[in-house]
C-alpha positions as CSV (number, residue, x, y, z in Angstrom):
1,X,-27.5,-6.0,-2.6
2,X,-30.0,-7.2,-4.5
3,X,-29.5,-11.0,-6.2
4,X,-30.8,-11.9,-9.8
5,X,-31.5,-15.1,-11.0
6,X,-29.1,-16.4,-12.8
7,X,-29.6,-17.0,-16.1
8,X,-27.8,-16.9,-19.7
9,X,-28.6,-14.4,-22.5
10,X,-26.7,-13.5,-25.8
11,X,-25.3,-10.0,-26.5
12,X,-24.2,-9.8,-30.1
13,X,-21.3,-7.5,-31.1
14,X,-22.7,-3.7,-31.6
15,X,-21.2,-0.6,-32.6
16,X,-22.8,2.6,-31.1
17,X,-22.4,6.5,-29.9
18,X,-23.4,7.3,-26.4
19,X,-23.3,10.4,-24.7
20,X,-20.7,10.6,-21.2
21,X,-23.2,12.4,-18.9
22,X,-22.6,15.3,-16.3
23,X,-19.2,16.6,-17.2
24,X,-18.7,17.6,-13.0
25,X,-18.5,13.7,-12.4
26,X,-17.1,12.3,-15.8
27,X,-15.5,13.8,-19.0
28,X,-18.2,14.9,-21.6
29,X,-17.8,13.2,-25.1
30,X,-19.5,11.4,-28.0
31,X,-17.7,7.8,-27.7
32,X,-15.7,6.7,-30.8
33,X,-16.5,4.4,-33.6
34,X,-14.0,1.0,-33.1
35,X,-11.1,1.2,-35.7
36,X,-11.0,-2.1,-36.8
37,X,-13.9,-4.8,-37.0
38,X,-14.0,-7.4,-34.9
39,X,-11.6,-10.4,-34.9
40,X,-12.3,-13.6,-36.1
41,X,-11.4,-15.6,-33.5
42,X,-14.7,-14.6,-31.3
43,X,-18.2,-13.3,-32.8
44,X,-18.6,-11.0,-30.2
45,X,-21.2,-13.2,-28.5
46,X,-21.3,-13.4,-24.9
47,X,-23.6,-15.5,-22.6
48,X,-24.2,-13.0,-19.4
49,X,-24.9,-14.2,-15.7
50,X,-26.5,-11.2,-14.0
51,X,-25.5,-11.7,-10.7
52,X,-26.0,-9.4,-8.2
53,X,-27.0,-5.4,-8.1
54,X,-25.0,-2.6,-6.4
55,X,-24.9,1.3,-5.5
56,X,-22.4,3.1,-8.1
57,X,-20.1,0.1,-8.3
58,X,-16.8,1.6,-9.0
59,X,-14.3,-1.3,-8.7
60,X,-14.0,-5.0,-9.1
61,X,-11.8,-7.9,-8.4
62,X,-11.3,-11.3,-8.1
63,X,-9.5,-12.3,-4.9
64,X,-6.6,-14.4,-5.9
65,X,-6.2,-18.4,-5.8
66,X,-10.5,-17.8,-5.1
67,X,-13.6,-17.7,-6.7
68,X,-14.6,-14.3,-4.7
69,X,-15.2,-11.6,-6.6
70,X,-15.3,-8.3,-4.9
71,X,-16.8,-5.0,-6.0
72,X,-16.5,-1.1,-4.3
73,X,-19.4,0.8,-4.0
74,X,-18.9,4.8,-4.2
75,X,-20.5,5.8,-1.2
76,X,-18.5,3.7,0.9
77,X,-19.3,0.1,0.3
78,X,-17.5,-3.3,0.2
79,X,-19.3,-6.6,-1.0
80,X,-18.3,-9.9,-2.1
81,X,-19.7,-13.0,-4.0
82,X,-18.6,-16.5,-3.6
83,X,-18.9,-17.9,-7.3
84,X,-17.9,-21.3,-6.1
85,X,-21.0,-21.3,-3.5
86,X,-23.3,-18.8,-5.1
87,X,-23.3,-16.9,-2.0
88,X,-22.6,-13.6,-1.1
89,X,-19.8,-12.3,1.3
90,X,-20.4,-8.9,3.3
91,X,-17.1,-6.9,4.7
92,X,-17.3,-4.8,8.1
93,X,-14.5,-2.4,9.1
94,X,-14.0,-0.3,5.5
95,X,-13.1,3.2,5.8
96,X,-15.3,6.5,6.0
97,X,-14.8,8.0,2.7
98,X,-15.8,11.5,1.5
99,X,-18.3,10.9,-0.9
100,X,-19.7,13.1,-4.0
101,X,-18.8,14.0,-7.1
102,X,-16.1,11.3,-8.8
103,X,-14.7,10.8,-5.4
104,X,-15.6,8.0,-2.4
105,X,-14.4,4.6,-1.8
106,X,-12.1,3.3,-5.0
107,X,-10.3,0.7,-5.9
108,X,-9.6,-2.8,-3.9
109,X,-6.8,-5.3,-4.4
110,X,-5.0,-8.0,-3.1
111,X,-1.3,-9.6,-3.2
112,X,-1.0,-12.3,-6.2
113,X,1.4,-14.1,-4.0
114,X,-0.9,-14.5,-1.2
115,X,-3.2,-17.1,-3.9
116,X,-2.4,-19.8,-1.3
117,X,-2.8,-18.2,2.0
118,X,-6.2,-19.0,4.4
119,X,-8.9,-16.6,3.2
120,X,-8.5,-15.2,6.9
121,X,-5.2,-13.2,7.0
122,X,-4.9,-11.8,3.7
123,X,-3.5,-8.1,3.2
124,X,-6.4,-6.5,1.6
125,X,-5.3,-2.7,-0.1
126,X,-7.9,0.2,-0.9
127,X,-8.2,3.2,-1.9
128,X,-10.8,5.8,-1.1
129,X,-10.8,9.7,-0.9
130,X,-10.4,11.5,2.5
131,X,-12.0,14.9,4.1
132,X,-8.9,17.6,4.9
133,X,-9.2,20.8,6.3
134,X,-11.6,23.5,4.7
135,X,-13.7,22.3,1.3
136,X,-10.4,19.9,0.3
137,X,-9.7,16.2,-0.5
138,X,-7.2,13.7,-1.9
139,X,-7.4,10.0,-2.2
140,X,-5.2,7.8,-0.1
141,X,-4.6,3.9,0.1
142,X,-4.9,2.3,3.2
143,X,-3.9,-1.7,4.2
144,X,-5.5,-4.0,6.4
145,X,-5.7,-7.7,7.3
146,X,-8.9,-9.9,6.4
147,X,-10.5,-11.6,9.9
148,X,-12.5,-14.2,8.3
149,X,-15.3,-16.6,10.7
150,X,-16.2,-18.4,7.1
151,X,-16.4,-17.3,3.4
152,X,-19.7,-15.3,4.4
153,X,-18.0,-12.7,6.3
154,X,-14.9,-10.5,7.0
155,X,-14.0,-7.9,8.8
156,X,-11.0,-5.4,7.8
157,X,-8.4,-5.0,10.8
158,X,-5.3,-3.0,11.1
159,X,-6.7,-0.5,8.3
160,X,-3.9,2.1,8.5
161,X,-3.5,5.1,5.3
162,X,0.2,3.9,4.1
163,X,0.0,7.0,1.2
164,X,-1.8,10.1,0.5
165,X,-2.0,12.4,-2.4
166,X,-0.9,15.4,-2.1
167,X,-1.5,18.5,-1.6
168,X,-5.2,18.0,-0.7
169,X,-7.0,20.4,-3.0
170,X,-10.7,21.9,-4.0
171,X,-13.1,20.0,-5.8
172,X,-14.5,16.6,-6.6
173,X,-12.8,15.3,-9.7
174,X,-9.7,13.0,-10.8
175,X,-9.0,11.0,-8.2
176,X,-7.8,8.2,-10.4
177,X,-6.7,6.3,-7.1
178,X,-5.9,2.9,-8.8
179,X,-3.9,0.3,-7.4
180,X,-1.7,-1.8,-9.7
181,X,1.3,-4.6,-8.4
182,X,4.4,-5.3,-10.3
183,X,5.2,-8.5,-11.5
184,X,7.2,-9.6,-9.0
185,X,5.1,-8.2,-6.4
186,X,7.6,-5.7,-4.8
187,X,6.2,-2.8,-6.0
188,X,2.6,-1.2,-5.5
189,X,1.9,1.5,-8.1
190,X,-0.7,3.9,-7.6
191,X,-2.7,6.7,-10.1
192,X,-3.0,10.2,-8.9
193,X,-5.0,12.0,-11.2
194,X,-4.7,15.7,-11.2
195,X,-7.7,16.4,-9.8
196,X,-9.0,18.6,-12.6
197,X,-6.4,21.4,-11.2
198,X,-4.1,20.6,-15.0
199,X,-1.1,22.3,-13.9
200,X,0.0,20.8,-11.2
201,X,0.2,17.3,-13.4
202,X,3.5,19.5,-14.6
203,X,4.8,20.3,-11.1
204,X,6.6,17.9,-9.5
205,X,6.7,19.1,-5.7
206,X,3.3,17.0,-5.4
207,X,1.6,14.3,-6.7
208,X,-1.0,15.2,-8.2
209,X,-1.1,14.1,-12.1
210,X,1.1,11.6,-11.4
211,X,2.0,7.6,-11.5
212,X,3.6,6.5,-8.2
213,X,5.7,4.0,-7.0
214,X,5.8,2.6,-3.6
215,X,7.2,-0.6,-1.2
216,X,3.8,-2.6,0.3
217,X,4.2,-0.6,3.3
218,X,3.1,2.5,1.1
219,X,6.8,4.5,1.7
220,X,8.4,5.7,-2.0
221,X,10.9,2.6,-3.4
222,X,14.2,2.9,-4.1
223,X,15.0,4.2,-7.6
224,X,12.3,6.1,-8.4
225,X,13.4,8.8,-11.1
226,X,13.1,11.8,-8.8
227,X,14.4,10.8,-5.7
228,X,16.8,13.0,-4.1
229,X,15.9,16.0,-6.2
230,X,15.4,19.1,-4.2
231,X,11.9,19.8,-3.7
232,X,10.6,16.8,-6.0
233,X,8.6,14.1,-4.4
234,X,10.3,11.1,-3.9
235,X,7.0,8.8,-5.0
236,X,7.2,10.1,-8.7
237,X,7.7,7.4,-11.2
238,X,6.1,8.9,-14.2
239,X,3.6,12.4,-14.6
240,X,1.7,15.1,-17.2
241,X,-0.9,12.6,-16.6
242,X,-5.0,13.9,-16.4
243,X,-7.4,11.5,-15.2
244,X,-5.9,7.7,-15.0
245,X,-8.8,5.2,-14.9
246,X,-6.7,1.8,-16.1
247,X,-3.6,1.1,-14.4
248,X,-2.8,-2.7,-15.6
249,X,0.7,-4.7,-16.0
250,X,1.3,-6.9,-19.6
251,X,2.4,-10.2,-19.8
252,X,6.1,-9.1,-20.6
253,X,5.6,-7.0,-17.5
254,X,5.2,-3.7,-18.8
255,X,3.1,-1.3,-16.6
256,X,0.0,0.7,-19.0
257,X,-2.1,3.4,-18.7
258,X,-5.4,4.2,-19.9
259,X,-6.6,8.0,-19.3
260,X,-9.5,10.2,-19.7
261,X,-8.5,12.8,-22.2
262,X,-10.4,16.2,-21.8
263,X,-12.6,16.9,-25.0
264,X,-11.5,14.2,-26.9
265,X,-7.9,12.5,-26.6
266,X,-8.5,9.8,-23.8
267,X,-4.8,8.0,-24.3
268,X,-3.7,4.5,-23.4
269,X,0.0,4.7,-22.2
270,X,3.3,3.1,-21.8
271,X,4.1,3.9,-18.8
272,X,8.1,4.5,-18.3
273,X,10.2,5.4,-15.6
274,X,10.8,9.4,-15.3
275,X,8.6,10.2,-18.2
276,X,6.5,12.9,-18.9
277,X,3.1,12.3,-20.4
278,X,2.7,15.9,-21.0
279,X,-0.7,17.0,-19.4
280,X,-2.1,19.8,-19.8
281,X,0.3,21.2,-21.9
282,X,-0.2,18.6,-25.2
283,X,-3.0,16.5,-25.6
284,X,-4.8,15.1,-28.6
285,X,-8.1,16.7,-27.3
286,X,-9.1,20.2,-26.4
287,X,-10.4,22.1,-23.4
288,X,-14.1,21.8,-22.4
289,X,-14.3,25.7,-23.4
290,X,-12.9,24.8,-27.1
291,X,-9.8,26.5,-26.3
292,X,-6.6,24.4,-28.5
293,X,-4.0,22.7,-27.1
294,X,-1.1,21.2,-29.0
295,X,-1.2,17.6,-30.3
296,X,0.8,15.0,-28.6
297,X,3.2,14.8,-31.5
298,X,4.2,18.6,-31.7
299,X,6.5,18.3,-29.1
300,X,9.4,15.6,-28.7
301,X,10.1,16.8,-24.6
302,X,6.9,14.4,-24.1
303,X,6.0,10.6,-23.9
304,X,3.7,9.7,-27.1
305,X,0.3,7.7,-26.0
306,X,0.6,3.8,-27.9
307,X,-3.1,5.2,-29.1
308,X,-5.9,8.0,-28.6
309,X,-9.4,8.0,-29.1
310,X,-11.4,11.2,-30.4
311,X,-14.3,10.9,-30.2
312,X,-13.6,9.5,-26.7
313,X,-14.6,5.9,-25.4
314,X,-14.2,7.4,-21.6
315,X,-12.4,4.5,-20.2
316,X,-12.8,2.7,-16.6
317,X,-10.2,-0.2,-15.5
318,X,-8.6,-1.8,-17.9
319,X,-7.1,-5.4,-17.8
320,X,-4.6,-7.3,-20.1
321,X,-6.4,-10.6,-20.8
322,X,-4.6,-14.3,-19.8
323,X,-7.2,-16.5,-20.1
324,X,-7.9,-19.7,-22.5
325,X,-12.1,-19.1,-22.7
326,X,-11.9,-16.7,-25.0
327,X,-9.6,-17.9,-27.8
328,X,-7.0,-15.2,-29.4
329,X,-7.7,-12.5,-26.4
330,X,-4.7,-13.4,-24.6
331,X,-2.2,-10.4,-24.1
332,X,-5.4,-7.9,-25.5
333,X,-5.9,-5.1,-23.2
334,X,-9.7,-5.1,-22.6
335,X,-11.4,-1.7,-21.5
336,X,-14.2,-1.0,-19.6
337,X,-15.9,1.9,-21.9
338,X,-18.6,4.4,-20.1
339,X,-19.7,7.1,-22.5
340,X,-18.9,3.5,-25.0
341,X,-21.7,1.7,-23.3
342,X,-18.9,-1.4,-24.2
343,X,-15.3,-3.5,-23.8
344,X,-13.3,-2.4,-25.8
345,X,-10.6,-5.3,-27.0
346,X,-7.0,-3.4,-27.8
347,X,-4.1,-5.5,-29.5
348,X,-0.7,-4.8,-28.3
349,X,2.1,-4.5,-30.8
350,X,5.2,-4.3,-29.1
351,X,4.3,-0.5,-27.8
352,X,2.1,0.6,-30.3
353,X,-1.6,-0.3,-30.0
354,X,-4.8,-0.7,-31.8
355,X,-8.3,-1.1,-31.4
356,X,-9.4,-4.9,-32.5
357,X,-13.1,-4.5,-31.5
358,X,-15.5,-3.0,-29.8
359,X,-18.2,-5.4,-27.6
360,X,-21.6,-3.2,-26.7
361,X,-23.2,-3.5,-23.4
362,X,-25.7,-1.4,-23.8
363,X,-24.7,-0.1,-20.9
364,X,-22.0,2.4,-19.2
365,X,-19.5,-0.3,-18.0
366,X,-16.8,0.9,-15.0
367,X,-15.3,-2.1,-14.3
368,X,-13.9,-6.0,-16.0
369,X,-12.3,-7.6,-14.2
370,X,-10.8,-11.7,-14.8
371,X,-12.0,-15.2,-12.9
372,X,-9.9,-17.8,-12.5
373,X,-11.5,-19.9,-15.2
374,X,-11.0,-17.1,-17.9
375,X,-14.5,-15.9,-17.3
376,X,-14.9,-12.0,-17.3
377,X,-16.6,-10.4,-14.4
378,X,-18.1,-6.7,-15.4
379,X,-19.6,-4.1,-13.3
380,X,-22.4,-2.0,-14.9
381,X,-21.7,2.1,-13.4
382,X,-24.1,4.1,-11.3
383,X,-27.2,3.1,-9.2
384,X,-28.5,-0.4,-9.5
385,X,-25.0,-1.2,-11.4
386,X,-25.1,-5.0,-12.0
387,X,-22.2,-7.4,-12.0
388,X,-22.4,-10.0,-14.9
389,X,-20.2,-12.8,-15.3
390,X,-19.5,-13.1,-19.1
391,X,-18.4,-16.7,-21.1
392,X,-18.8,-17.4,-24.7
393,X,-22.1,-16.9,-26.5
């Protein structure tokens, strides 16, 4: 990890096309053009930190009741930094992941009601993608317990797989393998993307394509929509998903999803209990090949997306914004855009949605995450991907 110094620089608002980049390890697609200019209540200027660099970054987090931001690294890696101390924190004990394509380690979080709890001891979750037998692989979660000597070093003990998805399958696409908590931190709910396989997102006798709702030990919770069907998986809380990249609770507690459609048609989702999102069958893209498929709204036996981008913006996380430092954002989803090279800033409207602006990077951005102070913390994709720490220009 290499460390920057720090300094401030000013990024004014920009509106741009990018291209997405190999369509093996993300979905190919002009970005979009924002719907609505920017809001008032911010300029669109940030001041940037760079802070540290990292090898494809893929997730980032703040550790709760911290300053300890955390970021994945594809091929395996786990790395913190202290923003209190300006010092880095390294992690032994993560898991061997299979790594290539869209797949390797993923996302990393930690238990909201833990904020108070020694540093040493905390549950740490993550999610990564395992080898199975032949050429196949699915994602999993595992859960493990921090060992901390000081705020400079951790080791992960007790790392035990608590779910799988399943079946493990060909290929090295659509993991999704994000990790969201409910509210009142009973729940863990976990994206299975359908692992560019499309049909099986309409199957319900595996996982795959899927939103999934567990207990903290990683065993399916009690009324889940599917449970005690014959031959239906027990995890299920919603499906017809494709590739689920933002997985992110409101503040009136309603779980959302934000989803790479396939040429064109990336979606941001309610996401309800036993709904059917309605992958591949409708979608307000089209295959890779050109072939059609029917629009969302020609079929009322499927969930309709709160909004859709074509051209595509080809989301990473996404989080729903709670902060005071940037004045009017609270309760705005804000979307880390790739092929966007930007955040993109979405106002909620009961469960309807719409684009309020669209902040360029310059950059393909996989990851925002939120400090404790309101600050965002961002992670740049791909080799050399740097984590910025963004306040108010």
């Amino acid at each position: 990890m290499t460390h920057f110094p720090q300094f401030a620089a000013t990024l004014t608002l920009a509106l741009g096309l990018a291209s997405c980049g190999n369509a093996a390890n993300v979905d190919t697609q002009p970005a979009s053009s924002p719907t609505v200019a920017a809001a008032a209540d911010f300029d669109g200027r940030f001041a940037i930190e760079e802070i540290a660099s990292y090898e494809e970054p893929w997730a980032v987090t703040v550790i709760p009741g911290t300053e300890i931001v955390v970021v994945t690294e594809k091929a395996g890696g786990l790395k913190g930094y202290d923003a209190a101390s300006g010092t880095p924190l390294s992690f032994t004990g993560a898991p061997q992941v299979d790594y290539g394509g869209q797949g390797g380690m993923g996302d990393v979080a930690f238990l909201p009601g833990e904020a108070d709890a020694p540093l040493s001891g905390r549950t740490i979750y993550l999610s990564w993608v395992e080898a199975g037998k032949g050429d196949t692989r699915g994602a999993v979660v595992g859960r493990g317990t921090l060992s901390c000597a000081d705020r400079r070093s951790c080791a992960i003990e007790g790392l035990d797989v608590i779910w799988r998805q399943a079946p493990k399958v060909t290929g090295r696409g659509h993991y999704s393998h994000r990790i969201a908590f409910s509210p009142d931190q009973k729940h863990m709910f976990v994206a299975s993307g359908d692992r560019q396989k499309l049909d099986p997102a309409q199957d319900t006798s595996n996982n795959l394509g899927s939103i999934v709702r567990l207990d903290l030990d990683g065993t399916p919770a009690s009324g889940n929509p599917l449970a005690g069907q014959d031959g239906a998986r027990a995890d299920i809380w919603s499906w017809g998903h494709r590739n689920i990249l933002g997985l992110a609770f409101d503040p009136q507690g309603r779980l959302w999803d934000m989803e790479h459609g396939p040429r064109g048609g990336d979606e941001l989702n309610v996401v309800r209990k036993g709904a059917n999102y309605g992958w591949p069958r409708v979608s307000d893209g089209m295959h890779y090949n050109g072939d059609p498929i029917p629009d969302n709204d020609t079929s009322d036996a499927y969930a309709l997306p709160a909004i859709t981008w074509t051209p595509v913006i080809a989301p990473g996380s996404m989080i729903f914004y709670r902060g005071d430092m940037f004045p009017g954002m609270q309760g705005d989803a804000l979307i880390a855009g790739l092929s966007s090279n930007a955040i993109i800033r979405v106002g909620i409207d009961g469960e309807s949605a719409y684009e309020v602006a669209r902040y360029s990077m310059g950059e393909r951005i996989r990851g925002v995450t939120e400090g404790p102070d309101g600050a965002l913390w961002v992670i740049e994709d791909g080799e050399g991907g740097r984590l910025l720490k963004l306040t108010p220009g």
